[in-house]
N, C-alpha and C positions, 0 to 999 in steps of 0.2 A: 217766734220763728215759724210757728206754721198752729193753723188753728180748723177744725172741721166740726159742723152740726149737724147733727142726720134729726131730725122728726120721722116719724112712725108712728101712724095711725093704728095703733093697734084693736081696736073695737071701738065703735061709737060707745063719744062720753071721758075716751084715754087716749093718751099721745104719750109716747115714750119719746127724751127728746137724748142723745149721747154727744158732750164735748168733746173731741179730744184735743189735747192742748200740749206744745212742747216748745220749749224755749233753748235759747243757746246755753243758758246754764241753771244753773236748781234755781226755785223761785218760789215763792207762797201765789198759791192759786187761788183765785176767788171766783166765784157767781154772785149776782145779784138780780133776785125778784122783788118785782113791785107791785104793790095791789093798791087802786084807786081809794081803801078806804083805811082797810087794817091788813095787820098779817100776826096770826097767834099761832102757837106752837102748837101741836094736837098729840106728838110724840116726838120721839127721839126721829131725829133728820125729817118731820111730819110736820108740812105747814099748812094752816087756813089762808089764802088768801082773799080778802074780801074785796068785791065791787058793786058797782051801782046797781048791777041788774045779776047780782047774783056771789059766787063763790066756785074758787078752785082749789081741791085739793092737791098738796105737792109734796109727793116722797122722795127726797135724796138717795136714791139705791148704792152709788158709788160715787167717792168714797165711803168709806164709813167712819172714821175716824177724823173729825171735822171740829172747828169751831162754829159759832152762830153769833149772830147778833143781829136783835129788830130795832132797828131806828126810821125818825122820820125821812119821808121821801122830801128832798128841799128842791126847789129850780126856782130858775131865775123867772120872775114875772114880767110882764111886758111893759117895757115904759113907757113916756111922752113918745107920739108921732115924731120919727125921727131920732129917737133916742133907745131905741126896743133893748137896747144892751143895756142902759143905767135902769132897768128895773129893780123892783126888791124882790128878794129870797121869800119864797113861801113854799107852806107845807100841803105836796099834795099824797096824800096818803102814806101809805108805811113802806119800806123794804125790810128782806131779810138779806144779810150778806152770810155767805157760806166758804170758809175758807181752811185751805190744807193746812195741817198743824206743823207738819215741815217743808222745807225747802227739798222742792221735785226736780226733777230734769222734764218731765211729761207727766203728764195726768189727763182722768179721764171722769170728768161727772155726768151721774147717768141720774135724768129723773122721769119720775112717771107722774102724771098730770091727769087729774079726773074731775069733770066737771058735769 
């Protein structure tokens, strides 16, 4: 039903970015980050993202009370000229998915991002 991002540059180096999300009725909310290479856990709602030409840190601030799960990043790869849609699934990097443990009406996830 209705969805807002604010980024905020809060000092060189960090960006605070805040979801806020609300549906017509309760829902399980999720985010998903991707990182070109991996994504490890560094703490609790605390992830590495890795890339080619470097690394960013990601703290979940809100909620706090989340599931997690790192799996690989899949897309479709490009096919024969004319055919770009019958490509095969490959793995390019990792994501983390971050999801409410109950059914919301609205939520709000708030991360801080340091790189």
């Amino acid at each position: 039903k209705q969805y807002q991002r604010e980024f905020t540059m809060t000092q060189p180096g960090k960006i605070s970015i805040r979801d806020r999300i609300a549906g017509s009725g309760p829902h399980i909310y999720s985010e998903v980050l991707h990182a070109d290479v991996a994504v490890t856990t560094v703490a609790r709602n605390t992830y590495k993202l890795e890339g080619y030409g470097g690394s960013i840190s990601a703290t979940l601030l809100q909620p706090k009370d989340v599931t997690h799960k790192i799996e690989k990043n899949m897309v479709m790869g490009p096919g024969i000229p004319g055919s770009v849609q019958k490509g095969s699934l490959e793995q390019r990097g990792e994501r983390v998915v971050v999801s409410t443990k109950n059914p919301e009406l609205t939520e709000q996830f708030v991360w801080g991002l340091s790189f």
